[in-house]
PDB file of N, H, CA, C and O in Angstrom:
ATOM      1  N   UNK A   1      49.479 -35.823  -9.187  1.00  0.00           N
ATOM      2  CA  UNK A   1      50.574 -35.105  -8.577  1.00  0.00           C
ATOM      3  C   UNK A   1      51.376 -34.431  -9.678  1.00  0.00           C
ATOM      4  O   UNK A   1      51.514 -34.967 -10.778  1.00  0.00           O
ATOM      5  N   UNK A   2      51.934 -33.185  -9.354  1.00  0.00           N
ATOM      6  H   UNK A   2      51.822 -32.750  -8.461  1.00  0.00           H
ATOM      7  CA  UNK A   2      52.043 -31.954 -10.009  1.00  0.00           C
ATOM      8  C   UNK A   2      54.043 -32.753 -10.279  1.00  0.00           C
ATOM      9  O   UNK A   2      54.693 -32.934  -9.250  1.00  0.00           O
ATOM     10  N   UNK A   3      54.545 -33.022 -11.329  1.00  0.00           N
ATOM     11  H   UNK A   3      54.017 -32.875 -12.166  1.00  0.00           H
ATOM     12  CA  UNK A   3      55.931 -33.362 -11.366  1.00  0.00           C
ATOM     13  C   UNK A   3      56.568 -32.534 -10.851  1.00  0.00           C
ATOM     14  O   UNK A   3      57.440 -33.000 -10.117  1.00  0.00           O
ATOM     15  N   UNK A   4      56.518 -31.167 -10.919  1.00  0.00           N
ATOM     16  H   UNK A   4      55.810 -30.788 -11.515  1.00  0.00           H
ATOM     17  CA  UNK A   4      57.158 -29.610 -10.487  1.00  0.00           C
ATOM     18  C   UNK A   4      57.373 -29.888  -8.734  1.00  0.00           C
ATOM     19  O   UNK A   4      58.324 -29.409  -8.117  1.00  0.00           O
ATOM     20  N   UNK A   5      56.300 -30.746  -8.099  1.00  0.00           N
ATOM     21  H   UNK A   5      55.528 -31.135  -8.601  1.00  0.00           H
ATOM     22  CA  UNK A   5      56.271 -30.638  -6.932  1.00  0.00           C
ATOM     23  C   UNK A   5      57.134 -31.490  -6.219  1.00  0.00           C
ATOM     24  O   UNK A   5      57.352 -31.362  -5.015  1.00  0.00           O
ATOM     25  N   UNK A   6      57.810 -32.669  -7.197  1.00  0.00           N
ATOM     26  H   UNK A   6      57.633 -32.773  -8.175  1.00  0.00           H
ATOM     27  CA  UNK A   6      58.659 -33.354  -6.712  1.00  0.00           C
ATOM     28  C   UNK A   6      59.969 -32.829  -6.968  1.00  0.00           C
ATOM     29  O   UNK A   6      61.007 -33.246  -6.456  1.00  0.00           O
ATOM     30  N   UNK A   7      59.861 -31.903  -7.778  1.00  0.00           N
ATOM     31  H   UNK A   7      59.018 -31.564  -8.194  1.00  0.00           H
ATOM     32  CA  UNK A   7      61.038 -31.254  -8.285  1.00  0.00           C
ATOM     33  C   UNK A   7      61.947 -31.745  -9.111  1.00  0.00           C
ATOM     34  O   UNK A   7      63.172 -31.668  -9.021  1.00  0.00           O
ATOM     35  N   UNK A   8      61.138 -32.378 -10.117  1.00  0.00           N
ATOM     36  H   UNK A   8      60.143 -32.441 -10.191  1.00  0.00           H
ATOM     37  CA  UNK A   8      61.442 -32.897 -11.120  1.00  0.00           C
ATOM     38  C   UNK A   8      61.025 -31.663 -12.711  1.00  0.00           C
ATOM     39  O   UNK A   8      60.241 -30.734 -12.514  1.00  0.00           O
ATOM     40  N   UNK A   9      61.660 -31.864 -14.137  1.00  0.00           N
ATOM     41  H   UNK A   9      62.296 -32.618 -14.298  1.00  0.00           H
ATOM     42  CA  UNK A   9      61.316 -31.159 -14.945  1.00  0.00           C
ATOM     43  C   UNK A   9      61.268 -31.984 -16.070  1.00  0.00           C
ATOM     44  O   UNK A   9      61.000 -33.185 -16.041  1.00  0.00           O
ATOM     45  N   UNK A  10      61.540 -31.299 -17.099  1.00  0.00           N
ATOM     46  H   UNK A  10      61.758 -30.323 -17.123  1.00  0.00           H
ATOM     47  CA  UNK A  10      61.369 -32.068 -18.246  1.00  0.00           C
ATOM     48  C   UNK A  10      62.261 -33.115 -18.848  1.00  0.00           C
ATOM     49  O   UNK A  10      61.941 -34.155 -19.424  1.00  0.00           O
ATOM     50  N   UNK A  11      63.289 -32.685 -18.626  1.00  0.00           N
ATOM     51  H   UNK A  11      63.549 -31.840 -18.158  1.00  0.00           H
ATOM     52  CA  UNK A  11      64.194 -32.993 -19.036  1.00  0.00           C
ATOM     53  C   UNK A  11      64.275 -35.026 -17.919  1.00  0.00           C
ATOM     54  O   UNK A  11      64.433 -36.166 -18.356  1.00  0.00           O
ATOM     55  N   UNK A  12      64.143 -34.682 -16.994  1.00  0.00           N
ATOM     56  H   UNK A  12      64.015 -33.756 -16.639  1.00  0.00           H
ATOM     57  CA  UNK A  12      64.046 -35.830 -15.896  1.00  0.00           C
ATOM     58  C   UNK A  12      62.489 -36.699 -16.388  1.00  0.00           C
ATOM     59  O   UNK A  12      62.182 -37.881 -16.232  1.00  0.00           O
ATOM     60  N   UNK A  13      62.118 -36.145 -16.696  1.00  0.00           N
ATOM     61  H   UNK A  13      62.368 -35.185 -16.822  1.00  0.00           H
ATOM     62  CA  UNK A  13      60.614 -36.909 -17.621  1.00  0.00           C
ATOM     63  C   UNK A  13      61.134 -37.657 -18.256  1.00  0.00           C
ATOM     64  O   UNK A  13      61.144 -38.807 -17.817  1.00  0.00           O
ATOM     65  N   UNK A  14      61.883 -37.361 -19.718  1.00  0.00           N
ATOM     66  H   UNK A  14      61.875 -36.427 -20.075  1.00  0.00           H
ATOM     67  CA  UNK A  14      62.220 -37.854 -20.591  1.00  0.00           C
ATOM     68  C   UNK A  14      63.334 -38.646 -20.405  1.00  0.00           C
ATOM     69  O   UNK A  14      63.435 -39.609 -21.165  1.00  0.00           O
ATOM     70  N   UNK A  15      64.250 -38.465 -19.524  1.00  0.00           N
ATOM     71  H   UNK A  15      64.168 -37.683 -18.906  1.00  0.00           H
ATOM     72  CA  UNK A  15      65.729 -39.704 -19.217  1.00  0.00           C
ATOM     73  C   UNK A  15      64.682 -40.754 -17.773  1.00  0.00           C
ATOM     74  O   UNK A  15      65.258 -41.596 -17.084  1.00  0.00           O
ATOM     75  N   UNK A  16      63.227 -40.445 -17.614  1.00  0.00           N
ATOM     76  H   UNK A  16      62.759 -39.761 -18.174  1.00  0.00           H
ATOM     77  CA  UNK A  16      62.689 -41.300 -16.981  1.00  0.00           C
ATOM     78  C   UNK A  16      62.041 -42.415 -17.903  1.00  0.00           C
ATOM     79  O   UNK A  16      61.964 -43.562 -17.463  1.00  0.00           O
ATOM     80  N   UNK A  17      61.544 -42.090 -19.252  1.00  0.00           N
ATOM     81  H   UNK A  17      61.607 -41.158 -19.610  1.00  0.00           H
ATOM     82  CA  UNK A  17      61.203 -43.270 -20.078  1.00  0.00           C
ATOM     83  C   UNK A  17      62.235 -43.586 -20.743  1.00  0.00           C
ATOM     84  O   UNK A  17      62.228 -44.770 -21.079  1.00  0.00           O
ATOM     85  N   UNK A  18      63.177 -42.967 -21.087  1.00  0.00           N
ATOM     86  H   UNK A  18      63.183 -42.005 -20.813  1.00  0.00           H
ATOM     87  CA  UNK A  18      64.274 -43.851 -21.710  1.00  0.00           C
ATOM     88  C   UNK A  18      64.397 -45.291 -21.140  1.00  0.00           C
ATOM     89  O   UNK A  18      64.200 -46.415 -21.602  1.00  0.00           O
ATOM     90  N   UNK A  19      64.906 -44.668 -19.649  1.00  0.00           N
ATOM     91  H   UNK A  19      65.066 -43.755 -19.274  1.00  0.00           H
ATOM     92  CA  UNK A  19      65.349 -45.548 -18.719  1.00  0.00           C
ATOM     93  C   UNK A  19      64.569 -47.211 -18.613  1.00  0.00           C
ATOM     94  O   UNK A  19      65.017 -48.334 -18.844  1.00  0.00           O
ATOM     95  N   UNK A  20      63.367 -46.773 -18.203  1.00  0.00           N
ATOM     96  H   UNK A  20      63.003 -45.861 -18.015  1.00  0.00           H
ATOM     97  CA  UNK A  20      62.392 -47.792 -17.907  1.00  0.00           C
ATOM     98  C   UNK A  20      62.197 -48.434 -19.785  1.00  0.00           C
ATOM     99  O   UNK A  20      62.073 -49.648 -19.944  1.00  0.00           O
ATOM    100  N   UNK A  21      62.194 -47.644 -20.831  1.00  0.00           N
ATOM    101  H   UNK A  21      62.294 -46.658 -20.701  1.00  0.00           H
ATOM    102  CA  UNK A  21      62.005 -48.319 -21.699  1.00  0.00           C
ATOM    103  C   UNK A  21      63.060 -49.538 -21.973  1.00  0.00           C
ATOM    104  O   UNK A  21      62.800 -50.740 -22.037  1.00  0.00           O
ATOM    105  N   UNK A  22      64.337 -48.882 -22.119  1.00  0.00           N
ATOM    106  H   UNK A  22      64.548 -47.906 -22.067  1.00  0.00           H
ATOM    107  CA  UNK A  22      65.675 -49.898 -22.202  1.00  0.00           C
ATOM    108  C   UNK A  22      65.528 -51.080 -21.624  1.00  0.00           C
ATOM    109  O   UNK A  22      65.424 -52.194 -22.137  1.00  0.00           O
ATOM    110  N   UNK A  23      65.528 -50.660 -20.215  1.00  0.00           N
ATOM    111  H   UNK A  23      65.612 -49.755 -19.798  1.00  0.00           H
ATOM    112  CA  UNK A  23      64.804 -51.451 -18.832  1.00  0.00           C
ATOM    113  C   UNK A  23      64.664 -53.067 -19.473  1.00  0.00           C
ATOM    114  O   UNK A  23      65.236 -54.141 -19.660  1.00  0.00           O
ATOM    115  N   UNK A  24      63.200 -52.145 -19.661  1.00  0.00           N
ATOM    116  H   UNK A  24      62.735 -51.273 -19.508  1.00  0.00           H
ATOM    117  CA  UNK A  24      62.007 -53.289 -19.794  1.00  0.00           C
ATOM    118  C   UNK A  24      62.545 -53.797 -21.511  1.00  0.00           C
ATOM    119  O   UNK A  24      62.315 -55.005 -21.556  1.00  0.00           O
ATOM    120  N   UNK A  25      62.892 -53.534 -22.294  1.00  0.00           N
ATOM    121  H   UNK A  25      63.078 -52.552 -22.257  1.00  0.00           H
ATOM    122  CA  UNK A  25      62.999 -54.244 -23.493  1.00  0.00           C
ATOM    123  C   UNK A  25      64.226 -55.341 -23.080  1.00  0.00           C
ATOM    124  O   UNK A  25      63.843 -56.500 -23.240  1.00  0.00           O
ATOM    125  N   UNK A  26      65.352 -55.248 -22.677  1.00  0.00           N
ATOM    126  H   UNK A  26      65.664 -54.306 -22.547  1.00  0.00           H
ATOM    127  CA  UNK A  26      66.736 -56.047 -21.651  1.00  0.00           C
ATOM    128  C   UNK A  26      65.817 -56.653 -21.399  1.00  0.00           C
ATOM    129  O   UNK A  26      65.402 -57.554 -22.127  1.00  0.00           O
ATOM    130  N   UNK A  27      65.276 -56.306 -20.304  1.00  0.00           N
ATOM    131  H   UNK A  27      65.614 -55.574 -19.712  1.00  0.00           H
ATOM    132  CA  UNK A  27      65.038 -57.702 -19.452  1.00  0.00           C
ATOM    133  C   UNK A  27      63.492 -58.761 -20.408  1.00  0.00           C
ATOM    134  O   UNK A  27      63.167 -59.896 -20.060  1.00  0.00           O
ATOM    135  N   UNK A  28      62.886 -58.057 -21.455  1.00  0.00           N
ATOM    136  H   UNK A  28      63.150 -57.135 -21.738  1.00  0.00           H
ATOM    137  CA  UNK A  28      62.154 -58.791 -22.238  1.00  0.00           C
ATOM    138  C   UNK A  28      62.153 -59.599 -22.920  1.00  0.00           C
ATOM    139  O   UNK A  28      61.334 -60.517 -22.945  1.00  0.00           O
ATOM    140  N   UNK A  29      63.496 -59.366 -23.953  1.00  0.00           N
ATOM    141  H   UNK A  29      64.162 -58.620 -23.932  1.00  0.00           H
ATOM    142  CA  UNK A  29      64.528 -60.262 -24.514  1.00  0.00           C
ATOM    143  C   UNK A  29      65.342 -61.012 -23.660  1.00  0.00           C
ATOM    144  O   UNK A  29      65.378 -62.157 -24.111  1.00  0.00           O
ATOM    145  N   UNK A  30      65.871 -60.936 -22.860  1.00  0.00           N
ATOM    146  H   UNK A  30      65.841 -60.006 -22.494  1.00  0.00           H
ATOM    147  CA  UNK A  30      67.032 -61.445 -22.111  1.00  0.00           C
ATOM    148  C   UNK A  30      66.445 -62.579 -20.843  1.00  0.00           C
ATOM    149  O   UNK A  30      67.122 -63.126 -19.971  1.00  0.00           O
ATOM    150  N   UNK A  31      65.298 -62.670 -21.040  1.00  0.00           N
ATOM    151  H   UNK A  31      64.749 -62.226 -21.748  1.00  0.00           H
ATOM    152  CA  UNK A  31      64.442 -63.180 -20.052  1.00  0.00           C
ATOM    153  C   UNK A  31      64.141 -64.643 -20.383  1.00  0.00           C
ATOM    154  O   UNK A  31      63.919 -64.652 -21.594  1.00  0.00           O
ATOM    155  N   UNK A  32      63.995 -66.201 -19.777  1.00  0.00           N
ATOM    156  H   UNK A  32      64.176 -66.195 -18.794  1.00  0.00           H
ATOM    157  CA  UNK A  32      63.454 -67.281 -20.570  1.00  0.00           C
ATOM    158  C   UNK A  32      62.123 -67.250 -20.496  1.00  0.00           C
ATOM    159  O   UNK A  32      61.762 -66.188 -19.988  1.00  0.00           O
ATOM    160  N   UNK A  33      61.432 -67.794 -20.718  1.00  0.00           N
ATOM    161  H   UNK A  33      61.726 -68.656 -21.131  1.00  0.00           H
ATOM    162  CA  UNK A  33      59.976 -68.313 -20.781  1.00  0.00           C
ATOM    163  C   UNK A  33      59.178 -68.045 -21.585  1.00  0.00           C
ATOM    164  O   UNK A  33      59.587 -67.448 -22.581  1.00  0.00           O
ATOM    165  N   UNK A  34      57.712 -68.376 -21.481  1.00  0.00           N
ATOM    166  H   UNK A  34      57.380 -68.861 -20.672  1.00  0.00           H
ATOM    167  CA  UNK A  34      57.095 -68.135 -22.532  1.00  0.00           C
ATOM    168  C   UNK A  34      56.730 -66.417 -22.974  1.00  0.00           C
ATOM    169  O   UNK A  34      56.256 -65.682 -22.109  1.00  0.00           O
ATOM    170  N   UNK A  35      56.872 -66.142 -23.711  1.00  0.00           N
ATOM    171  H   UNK A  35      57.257 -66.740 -24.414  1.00  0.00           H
ATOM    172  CA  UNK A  35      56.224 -64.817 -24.357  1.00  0.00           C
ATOM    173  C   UNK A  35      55.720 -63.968 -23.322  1.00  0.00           C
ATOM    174  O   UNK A  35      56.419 -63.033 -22.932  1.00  0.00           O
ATOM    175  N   UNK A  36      54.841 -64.134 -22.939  1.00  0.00           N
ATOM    176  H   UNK A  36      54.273 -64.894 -23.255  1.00  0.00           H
ATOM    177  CA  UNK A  36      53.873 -63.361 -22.150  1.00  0.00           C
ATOM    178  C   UNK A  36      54.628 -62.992 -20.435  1.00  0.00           C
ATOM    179  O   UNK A  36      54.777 -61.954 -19.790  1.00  0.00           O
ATOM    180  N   UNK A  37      54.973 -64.502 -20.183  1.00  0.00           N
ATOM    181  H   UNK A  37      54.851 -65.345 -20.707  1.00  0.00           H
ATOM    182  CA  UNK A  37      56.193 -64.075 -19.033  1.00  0.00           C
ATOM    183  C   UNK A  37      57.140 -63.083 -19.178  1.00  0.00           C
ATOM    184  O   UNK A  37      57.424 -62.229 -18.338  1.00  0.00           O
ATOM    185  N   UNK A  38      57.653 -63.237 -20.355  1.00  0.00           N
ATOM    186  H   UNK A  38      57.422 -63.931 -21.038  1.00  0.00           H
ATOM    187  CA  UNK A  38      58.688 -62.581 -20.443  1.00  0.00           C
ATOM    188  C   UNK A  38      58.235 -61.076 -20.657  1.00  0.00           C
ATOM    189  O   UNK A  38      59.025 -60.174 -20.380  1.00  0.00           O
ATOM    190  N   UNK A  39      56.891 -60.781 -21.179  1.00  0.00           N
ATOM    191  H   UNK A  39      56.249 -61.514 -21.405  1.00  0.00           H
ATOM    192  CA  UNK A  39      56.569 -59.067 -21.254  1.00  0.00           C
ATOM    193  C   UNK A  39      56.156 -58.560 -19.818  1.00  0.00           C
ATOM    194  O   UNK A  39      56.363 -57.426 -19.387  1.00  0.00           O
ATOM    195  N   UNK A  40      55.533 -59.602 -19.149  1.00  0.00           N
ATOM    196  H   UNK A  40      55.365 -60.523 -19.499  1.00  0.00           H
ATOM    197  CA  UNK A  40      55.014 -59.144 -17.499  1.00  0.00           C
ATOM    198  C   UNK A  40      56.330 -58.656 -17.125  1.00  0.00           C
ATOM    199  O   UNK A  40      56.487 -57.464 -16.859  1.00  0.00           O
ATOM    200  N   UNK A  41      57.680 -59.832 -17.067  1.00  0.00           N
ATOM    201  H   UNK A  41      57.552 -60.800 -17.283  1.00  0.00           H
ATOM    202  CA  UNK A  41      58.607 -59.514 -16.029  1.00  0.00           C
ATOM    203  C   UNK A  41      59.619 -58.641 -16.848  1.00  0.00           C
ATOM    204  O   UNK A  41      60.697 -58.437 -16.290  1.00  0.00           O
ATOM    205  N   UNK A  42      59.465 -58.202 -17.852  1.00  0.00           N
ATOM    206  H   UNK A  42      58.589 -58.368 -18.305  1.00  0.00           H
ATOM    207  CA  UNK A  42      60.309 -56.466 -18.357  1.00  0.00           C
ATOM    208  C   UNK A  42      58.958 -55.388 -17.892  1.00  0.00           C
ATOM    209  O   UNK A  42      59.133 -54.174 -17.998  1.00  0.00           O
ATOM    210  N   UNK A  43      57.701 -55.902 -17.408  1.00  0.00           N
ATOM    211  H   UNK A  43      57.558 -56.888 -17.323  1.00  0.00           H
ATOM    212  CA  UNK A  43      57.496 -54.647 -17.262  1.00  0.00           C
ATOM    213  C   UNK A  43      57.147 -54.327 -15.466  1.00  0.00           C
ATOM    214  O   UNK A  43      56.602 -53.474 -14.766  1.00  0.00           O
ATOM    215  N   UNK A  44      57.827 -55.559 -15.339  1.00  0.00           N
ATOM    216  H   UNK A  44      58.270 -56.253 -15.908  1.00  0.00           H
ATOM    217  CA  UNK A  44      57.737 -55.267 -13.908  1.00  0.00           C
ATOM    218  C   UNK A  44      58.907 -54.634 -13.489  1.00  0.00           C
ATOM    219  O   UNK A  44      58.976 -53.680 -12.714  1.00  0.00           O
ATOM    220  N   UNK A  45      59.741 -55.166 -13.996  1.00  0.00           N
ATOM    221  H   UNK A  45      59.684 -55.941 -14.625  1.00  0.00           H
ATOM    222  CA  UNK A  45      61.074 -54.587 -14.000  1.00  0.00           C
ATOM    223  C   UNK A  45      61.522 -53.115 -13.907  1.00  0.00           C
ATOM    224  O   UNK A  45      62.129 -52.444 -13.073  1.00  0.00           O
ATOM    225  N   UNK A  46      60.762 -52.815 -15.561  1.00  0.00           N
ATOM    226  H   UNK A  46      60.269 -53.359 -16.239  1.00  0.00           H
ATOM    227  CA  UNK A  46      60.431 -51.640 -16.321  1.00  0.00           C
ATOM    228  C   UNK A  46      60.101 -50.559 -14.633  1.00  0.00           C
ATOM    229  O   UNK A  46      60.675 -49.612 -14.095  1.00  0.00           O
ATOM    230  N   UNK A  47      58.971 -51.333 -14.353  1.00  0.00           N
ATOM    231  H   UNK A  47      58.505 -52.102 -14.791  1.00  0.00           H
ATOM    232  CA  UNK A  47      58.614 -49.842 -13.312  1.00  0.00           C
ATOM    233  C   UNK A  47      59.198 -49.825 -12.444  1.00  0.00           C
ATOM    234  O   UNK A  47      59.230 -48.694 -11.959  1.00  0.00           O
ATOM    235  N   UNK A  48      60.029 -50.906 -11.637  1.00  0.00           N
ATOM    236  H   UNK A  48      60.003 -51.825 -12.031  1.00  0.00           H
ATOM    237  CA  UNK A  48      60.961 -50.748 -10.553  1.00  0.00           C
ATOM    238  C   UNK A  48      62.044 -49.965 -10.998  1.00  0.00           C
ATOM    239  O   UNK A  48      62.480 -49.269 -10.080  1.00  0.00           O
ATOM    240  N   UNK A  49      62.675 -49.812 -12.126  1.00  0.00           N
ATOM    241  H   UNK A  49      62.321 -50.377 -12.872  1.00  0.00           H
ATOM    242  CA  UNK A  49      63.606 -48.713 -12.386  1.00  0.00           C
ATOM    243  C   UNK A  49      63.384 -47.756 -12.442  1.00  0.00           C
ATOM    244  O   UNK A  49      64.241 -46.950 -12.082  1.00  0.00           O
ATOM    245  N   UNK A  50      61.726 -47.151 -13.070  1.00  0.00           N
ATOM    246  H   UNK A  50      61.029 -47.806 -13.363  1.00  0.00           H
ATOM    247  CA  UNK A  50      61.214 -46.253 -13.056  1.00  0.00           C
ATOM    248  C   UNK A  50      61.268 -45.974 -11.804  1.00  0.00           C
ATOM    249  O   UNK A  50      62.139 -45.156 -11.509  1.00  0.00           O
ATOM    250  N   UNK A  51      60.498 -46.462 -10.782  1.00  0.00           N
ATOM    251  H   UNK A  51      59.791 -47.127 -11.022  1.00  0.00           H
ATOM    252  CA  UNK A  51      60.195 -45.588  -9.451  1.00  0.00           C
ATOM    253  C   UNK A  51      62.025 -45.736  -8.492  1.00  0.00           C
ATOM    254  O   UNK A  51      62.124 -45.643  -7.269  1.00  0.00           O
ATOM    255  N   UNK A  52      62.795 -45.887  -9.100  1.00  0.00           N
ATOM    256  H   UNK A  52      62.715 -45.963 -10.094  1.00  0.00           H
ATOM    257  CA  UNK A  52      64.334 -45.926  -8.137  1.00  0.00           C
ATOM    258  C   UNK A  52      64.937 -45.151  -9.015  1.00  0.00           C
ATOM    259  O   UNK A  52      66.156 -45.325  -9.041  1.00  0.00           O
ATOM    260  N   UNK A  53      64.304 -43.929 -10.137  1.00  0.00           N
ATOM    261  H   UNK A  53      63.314 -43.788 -10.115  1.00  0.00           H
ATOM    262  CA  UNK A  53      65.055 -43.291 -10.893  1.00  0.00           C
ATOM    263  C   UNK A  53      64.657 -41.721 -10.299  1.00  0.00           C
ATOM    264  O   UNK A  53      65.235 -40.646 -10.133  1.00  0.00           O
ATOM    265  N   UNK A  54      62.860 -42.486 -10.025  1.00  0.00           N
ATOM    266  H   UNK A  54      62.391 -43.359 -10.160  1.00  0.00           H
ATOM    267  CA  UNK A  54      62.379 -40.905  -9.346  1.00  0.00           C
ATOM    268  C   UNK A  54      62.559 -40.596  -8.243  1.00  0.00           C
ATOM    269  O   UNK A  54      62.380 -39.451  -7.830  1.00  0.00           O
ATOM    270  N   UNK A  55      63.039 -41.783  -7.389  1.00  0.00           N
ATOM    271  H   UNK A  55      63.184 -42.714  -7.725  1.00  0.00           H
ATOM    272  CA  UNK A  55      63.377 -41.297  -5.701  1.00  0.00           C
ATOM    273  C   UNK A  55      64.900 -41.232  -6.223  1.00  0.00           C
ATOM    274  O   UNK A  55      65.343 -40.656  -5.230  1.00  0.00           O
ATOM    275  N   UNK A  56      65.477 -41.318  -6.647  1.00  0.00           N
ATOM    276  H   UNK A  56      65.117 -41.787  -7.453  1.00  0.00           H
ATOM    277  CA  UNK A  56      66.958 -41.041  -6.611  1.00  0.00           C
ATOM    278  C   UNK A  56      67.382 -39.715  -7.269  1.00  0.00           C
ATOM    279  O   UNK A  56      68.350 -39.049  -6.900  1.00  0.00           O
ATOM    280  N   UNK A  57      66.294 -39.306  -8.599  1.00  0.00           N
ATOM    281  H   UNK A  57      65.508 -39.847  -8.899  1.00  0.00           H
ATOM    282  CA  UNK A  57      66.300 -38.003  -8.723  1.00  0.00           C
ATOM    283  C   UNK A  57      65.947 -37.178  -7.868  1.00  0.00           C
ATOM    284  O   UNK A  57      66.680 -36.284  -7.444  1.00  0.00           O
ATOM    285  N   UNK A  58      64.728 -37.390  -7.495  1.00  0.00           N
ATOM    286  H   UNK A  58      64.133 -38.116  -7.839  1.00  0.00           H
ATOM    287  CA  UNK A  58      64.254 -36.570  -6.201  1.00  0.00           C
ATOM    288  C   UNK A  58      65.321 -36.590  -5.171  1.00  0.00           C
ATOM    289  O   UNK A  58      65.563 -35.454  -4.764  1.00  0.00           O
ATOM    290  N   UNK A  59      65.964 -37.427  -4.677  1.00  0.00           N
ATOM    291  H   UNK A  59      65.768 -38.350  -5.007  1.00  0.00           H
ATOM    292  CA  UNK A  59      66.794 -37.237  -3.624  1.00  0.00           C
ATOM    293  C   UNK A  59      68.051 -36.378  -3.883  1.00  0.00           C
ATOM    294  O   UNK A  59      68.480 -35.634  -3.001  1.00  0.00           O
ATOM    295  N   UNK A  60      68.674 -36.485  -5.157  1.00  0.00           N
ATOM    296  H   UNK A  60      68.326 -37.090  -5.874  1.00  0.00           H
ATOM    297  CA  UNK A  60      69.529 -35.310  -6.024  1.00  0.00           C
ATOM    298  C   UNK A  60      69.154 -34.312  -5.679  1.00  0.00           C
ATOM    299  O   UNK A  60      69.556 -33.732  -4.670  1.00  0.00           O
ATOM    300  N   UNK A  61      68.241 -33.881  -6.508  1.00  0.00           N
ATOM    301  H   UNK A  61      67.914 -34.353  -7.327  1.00  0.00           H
ATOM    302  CA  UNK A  61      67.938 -32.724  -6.159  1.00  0.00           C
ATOM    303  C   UNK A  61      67.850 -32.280  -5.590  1.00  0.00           C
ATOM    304  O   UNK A  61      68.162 -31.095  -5.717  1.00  0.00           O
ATOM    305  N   UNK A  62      67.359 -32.745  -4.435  1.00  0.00           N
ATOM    306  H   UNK A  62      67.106 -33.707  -4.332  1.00  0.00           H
ATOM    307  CA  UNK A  62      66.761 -31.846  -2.936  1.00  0.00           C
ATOM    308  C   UNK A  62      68.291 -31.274  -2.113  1.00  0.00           C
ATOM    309  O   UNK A  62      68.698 -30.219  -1.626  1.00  0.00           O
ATOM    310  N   UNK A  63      68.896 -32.936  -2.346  1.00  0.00           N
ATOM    311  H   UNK A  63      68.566 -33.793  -2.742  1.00  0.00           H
ATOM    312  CA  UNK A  63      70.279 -32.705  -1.359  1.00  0.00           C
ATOM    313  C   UNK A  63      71.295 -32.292  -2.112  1.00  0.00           C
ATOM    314  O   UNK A  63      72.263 -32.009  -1.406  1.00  0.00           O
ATOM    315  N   UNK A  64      71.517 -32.110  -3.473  1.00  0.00           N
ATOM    316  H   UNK A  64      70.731 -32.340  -4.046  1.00  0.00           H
ATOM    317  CA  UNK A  64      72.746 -31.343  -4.374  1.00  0.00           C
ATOM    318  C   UNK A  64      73.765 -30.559  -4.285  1.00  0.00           C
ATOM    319  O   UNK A  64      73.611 -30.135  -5.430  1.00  0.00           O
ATOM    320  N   UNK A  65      74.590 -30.048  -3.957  1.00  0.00           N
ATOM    321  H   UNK A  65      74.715 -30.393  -3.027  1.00  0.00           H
ATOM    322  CA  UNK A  65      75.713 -29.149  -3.290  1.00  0.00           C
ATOM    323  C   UNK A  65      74.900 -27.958  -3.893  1.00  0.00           C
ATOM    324  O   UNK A  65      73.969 -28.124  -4.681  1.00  0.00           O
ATOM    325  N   UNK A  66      75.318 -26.800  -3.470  1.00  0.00           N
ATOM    326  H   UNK A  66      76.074 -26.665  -2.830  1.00  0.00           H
ATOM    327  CA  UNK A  66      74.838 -25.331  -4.112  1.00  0.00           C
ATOM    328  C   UNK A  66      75.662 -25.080  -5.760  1.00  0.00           C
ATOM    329  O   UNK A  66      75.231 -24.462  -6.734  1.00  0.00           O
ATOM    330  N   UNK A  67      76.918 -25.791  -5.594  1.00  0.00           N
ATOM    331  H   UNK A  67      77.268 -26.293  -4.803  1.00  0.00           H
ATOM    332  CA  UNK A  67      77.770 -25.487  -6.553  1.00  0.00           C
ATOM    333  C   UNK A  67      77.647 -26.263  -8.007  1.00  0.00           C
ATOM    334  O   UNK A  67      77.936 -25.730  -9.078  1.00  0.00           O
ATOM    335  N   UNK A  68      77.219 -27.465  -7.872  1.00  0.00           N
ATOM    336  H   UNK A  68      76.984 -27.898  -7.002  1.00  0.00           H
ATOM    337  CA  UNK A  68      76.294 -28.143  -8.789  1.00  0.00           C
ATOM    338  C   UNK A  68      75.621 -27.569  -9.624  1.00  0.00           C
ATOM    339  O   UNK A  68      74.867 -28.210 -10.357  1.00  0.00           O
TER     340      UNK A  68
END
């Protein structure tokens, strides 16, 4: 799927891995258990922010005032 088509650009690319990177390193460190737990559940994490960054951008956008 074409990013353009969600109406997303570049700029929303790049504040999309920030996001999920921060994300997932927080909750990697900040997490108890052993090692490996702790990288699964930052990167599970990781993509749930990811995909609530792209429906929330997407939803921006679409619905945005004109004046915006």
């Amino acid at each position: 799927m074409d990013v353009s088509t969600l109406g997303l650009d570049v700029a929303d690319g790049r504040n999309l891995l920030v996001v999920a990177g921060i994300v997932t390193a927080v909750v990697t460190v900040t997490a108890e258990g052993p090692i490996g737990a702790r990288i699964v559940a930052g990167a599970i994490v990781g993509a749930v922010a990811a995909l609530v960054f792209v429906v929330s951008t997407v939803l921006i956008n679409r619905y945005k005032p004109d004046h915006w």
